[in-house]
N, CA, C and O atoms as a GROMACS GRO file, in nm:
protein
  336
    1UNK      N    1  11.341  15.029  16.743
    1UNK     CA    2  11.317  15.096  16.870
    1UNK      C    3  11.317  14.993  16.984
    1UNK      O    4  11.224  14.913  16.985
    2UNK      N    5  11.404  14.987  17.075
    2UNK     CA    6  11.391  14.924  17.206
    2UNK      C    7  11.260  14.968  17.340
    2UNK      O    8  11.222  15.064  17.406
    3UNK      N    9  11.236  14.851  17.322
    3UNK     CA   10  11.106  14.847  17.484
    3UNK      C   11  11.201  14.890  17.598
    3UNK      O   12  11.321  14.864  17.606
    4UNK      N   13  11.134  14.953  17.674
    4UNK     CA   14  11.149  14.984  17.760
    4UNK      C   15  11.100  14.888  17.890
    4UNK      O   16  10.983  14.859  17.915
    5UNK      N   17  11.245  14.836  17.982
    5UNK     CA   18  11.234  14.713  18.054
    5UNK      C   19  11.214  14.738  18.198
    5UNK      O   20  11.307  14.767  18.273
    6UNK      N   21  11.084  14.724  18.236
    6UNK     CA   22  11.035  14.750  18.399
    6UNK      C   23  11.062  14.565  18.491
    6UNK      O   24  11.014  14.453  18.473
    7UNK      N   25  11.167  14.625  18.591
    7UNK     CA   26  11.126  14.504  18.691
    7UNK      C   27  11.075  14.462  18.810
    7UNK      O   28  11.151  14.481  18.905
    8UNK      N   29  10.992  14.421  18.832
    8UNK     CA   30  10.904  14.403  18.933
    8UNK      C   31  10.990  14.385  19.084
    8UNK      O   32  11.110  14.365  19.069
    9UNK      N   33  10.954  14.389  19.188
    9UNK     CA   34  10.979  14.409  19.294
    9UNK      C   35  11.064  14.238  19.305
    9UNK      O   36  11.188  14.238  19.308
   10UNK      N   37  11.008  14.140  19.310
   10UNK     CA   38  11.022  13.970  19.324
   10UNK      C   39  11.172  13.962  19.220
   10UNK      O   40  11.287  13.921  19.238
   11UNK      N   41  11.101  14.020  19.113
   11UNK     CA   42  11.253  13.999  18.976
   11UNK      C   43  11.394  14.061  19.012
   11UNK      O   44  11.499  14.003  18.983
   12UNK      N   45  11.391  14.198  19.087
   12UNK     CA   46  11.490  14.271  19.131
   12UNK      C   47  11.548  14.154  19.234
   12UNK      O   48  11.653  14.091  19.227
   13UNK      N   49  11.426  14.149  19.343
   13UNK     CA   50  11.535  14.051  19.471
   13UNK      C   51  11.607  13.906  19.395
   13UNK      O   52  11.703  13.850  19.448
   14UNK      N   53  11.558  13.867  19.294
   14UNK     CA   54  11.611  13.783  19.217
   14UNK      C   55  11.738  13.790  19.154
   14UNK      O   56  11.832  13.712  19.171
   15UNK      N   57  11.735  13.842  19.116
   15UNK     CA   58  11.918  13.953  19.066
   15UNK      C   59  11.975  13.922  19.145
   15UNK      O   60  12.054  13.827  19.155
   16UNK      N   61  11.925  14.043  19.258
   16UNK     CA   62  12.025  14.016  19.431
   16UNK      C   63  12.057  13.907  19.430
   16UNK      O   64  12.178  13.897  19.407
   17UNK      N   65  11.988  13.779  19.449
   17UNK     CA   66  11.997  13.636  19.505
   17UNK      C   67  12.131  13.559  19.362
   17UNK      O   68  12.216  13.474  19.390
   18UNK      N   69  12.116  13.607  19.253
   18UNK     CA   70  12.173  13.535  19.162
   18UNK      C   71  12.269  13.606  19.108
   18UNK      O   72  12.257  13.607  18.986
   19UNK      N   73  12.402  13.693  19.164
   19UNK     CA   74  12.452  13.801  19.128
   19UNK      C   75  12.552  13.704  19.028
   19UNK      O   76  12.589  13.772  18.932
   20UNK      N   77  12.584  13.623  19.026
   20UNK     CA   78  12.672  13.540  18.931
   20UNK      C   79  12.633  13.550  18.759
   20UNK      O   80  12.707  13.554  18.662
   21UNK      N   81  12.473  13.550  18.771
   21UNK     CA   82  12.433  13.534  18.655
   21UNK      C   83  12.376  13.694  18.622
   21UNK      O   84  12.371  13.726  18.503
   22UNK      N   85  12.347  13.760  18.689
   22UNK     CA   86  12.322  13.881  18.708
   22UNK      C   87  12.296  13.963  18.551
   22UNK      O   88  12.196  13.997  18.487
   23UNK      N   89  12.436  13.970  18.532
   23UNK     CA   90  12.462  13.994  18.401
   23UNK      C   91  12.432  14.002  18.288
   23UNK      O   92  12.398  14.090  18.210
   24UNK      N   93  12.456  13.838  18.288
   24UNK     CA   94  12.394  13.802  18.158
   24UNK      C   95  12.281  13.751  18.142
   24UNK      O   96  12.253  13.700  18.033
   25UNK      N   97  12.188  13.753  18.247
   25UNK     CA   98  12.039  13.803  18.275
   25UNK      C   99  11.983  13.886  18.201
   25UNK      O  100  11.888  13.868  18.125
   26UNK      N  101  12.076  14.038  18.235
   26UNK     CA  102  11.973  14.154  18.264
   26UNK      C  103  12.042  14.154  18.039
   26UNK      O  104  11.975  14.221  17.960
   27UNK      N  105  12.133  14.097  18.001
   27UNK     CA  106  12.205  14.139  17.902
   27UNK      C  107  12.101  14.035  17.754
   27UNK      O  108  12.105  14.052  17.632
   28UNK      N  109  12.046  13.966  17.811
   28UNK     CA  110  11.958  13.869  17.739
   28UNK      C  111  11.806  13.931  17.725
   28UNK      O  112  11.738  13.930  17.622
   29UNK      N  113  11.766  13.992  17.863
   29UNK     CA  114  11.660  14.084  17.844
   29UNK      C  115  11.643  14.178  17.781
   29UNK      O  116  11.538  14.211  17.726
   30UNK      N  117  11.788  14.260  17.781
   30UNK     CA  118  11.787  14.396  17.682
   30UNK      C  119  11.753  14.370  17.504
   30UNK      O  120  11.678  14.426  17.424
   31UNK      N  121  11.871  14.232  17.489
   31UNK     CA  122  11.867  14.203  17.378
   31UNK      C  123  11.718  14.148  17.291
   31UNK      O  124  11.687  14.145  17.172
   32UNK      N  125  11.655  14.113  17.405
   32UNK     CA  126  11.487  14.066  17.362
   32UNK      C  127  11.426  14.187  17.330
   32UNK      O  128  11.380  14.204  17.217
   33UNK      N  129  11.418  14.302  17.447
   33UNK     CA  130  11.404  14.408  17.420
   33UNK      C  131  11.393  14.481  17.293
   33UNK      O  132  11.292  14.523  17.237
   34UNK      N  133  11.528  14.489  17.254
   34UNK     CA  134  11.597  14.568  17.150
   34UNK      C  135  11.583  14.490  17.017
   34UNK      O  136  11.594  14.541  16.905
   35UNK      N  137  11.553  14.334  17.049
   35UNK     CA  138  11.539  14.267  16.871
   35UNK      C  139  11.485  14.169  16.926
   35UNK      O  140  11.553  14.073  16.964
   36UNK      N  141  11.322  14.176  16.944
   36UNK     CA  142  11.292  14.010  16.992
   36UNK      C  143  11.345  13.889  16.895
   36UNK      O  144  11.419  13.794  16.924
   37UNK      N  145  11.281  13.924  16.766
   37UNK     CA  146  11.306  13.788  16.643
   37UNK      C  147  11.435  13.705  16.684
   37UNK      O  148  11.448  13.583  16.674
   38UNK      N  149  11.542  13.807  16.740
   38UNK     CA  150  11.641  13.762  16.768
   38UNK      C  151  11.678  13.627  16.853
   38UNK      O  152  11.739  13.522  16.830
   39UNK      N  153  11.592  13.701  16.989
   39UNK     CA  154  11.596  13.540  17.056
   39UNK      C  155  11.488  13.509  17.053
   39UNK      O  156  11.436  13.464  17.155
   40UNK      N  157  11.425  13.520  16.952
   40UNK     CA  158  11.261  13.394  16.921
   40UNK      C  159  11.319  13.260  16.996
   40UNK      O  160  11.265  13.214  17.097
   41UNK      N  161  11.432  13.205  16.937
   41UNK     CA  162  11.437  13.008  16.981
   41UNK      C  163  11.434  13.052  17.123
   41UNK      O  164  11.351  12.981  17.179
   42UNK      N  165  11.487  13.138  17.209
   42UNK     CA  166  11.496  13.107  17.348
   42UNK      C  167  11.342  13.155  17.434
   42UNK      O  168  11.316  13.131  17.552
   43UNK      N  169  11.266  13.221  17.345
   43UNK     CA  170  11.115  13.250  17.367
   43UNK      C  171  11.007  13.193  17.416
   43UNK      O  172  10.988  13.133  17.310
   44UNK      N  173  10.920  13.159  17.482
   44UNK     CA  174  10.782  13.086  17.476
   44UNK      C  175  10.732  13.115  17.541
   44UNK      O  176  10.774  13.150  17.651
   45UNK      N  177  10.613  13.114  17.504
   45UNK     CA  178  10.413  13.148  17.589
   45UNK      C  179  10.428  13.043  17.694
   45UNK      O  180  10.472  12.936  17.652
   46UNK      N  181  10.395  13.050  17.848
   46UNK     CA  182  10.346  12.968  17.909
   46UNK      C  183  10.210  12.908  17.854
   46UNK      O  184  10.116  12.977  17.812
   47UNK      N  185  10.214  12.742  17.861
   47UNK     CA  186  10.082  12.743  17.882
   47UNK      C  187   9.984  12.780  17.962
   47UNK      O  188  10.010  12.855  18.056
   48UNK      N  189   9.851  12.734  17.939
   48UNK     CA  190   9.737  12.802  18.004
   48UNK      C  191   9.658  12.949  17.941
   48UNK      O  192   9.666  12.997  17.828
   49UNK      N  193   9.593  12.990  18.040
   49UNK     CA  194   9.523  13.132  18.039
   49UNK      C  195   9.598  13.251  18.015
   49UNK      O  196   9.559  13.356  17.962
   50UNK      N  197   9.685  13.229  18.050
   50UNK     CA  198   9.802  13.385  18.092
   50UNK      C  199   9.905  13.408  17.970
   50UNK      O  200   9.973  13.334  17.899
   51UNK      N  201   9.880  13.561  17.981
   51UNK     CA  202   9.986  13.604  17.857
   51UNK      C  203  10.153  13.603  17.932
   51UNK      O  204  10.226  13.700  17.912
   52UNK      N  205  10.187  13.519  17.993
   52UNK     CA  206  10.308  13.506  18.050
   52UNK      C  207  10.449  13.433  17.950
   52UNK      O  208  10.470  13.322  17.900
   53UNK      N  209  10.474  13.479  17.951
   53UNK     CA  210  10.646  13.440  17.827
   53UNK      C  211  10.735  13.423  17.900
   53UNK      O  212  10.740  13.506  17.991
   54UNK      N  213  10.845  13.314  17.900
   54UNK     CA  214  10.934  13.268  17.945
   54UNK      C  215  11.067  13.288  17.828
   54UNK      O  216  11.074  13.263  17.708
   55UNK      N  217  11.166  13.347  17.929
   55UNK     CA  218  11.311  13.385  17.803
   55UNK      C  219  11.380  13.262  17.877
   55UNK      O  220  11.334  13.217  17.982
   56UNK      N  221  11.484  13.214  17.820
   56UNK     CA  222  11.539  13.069  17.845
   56UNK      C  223  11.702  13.155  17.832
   56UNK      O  224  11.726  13.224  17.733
   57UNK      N  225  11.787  13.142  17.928
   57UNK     CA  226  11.951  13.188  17.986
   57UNK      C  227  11.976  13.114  18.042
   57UNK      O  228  11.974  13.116  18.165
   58UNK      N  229  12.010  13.012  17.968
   58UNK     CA  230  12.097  12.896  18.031
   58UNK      C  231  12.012  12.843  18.132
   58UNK      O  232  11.892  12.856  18.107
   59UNK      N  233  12.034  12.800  18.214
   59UNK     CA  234  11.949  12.710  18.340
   59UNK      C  235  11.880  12.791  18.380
   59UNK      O  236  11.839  12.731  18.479
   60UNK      N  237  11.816  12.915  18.384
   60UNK     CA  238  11.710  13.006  18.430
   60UNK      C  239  11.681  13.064  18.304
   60UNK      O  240  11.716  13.088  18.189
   61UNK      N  241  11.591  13.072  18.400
   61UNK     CA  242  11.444  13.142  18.347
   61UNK      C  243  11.367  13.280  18.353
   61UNK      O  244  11.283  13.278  18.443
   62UNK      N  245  11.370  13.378  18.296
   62UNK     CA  246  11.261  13.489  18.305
   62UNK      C  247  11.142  13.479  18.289
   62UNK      O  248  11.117  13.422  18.184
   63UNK      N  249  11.036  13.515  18.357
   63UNK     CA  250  10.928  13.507  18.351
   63UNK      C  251  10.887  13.697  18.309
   63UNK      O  252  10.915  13.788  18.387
   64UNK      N  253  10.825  13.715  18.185
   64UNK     CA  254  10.770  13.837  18.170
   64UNK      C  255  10.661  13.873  18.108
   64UNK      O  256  10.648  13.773  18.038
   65UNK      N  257  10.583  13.932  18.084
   65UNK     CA  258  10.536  13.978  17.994
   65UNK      C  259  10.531  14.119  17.886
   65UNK      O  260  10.625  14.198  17.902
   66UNK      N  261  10.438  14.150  17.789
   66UNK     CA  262  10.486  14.259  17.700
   66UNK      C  263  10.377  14.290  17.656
   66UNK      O  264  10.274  14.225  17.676
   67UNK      N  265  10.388  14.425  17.570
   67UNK     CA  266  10.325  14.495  17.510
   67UNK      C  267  10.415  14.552  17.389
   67UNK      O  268  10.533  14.530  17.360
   68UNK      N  269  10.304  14.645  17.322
   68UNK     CA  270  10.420  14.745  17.213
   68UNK      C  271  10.504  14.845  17.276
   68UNK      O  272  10.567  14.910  17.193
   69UNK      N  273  10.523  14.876  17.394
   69UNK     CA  274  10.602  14.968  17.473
   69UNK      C  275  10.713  14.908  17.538
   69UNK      O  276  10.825  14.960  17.537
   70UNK      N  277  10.678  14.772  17.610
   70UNK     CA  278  10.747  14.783  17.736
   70UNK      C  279  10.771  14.637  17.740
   70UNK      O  280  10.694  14.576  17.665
   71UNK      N  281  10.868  14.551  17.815
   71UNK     CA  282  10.909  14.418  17.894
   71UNK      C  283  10.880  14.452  18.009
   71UNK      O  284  10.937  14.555  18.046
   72UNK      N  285  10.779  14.381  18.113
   72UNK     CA  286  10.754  14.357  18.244
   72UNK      C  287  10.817  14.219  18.270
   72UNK      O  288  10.780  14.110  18.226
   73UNK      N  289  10.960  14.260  18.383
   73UNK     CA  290  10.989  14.135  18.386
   73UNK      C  291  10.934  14.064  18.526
   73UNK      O  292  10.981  14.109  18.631
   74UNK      N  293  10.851  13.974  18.533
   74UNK     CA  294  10.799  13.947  18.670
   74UNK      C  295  10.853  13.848  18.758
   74UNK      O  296  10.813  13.847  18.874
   75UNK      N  297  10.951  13.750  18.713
   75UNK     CA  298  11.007  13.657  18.803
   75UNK      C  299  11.127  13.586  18.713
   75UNK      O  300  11.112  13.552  18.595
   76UNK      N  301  11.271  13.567  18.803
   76UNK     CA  302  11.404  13.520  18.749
   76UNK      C  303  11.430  13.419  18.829
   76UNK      O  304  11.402  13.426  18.948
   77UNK      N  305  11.480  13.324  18.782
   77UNK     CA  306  11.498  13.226  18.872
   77UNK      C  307  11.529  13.056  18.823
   77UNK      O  308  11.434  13.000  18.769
   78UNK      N  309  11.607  13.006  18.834
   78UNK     CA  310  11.675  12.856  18.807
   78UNK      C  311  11.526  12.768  18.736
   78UNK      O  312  11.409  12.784  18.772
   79UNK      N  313  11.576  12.678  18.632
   79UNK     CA  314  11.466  12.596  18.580
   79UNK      C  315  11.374  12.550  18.677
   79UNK      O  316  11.260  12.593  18.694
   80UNK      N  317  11.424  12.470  18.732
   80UNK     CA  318  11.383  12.338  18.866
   80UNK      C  319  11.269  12.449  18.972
   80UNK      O  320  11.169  12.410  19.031
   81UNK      N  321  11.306  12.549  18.970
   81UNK     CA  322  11.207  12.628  19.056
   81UNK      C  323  11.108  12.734  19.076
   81UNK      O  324  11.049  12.776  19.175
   82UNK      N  325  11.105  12.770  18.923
   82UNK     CA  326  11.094  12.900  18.867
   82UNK      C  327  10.905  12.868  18.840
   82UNK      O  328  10.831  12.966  18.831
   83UNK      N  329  10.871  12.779  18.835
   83UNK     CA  330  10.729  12.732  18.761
   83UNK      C  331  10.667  12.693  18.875
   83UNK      O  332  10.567  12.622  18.861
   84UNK      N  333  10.707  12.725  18.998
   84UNK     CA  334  10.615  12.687  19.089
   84UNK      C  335  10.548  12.785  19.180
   84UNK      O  336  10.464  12.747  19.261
   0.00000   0.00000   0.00000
């Protein structure tokens, strides 16, 4: 069963800004979605306090989090800038 993928207001204008990668963005998220185990290697917990997970697409970065329902994706955006 695939999660169902909500994107936050910041993540959408992110798209906008990165329409090149756009794509295979939104095509890496589905696939987490639909079979995490799948991209486990491209996976990881931020450190710290926060249940925040980072998906790894080439030189950017998703920032999301999850549940048993759903992907909240909360921020997209290039390595170098994405963590600040």
């Amino acid at each position: 069963m695939m999660k169902a993928i909500f994107y936050l207001p910041r993540a959408r204008k992110a798209l906008l800004r990165h329409r090149g990668q756009a794509d295979r963005i939104i095509s890496k998220i589905a696939a987490y979605a639909k079979n995490p185990a799948a991209q486990a290697n491209n996976v990881k917990r931020l450190k710290g306090n926060i249940p925040v997970l980072r998906l790894r697409v080439g030189s950017y970065r998703v920032l999301f989090t999850e549940d048993d329902k759903r992907v909240t994706v909360i921020d997209i955006g290039p390595r170098a800038s994405i963590y600040e």
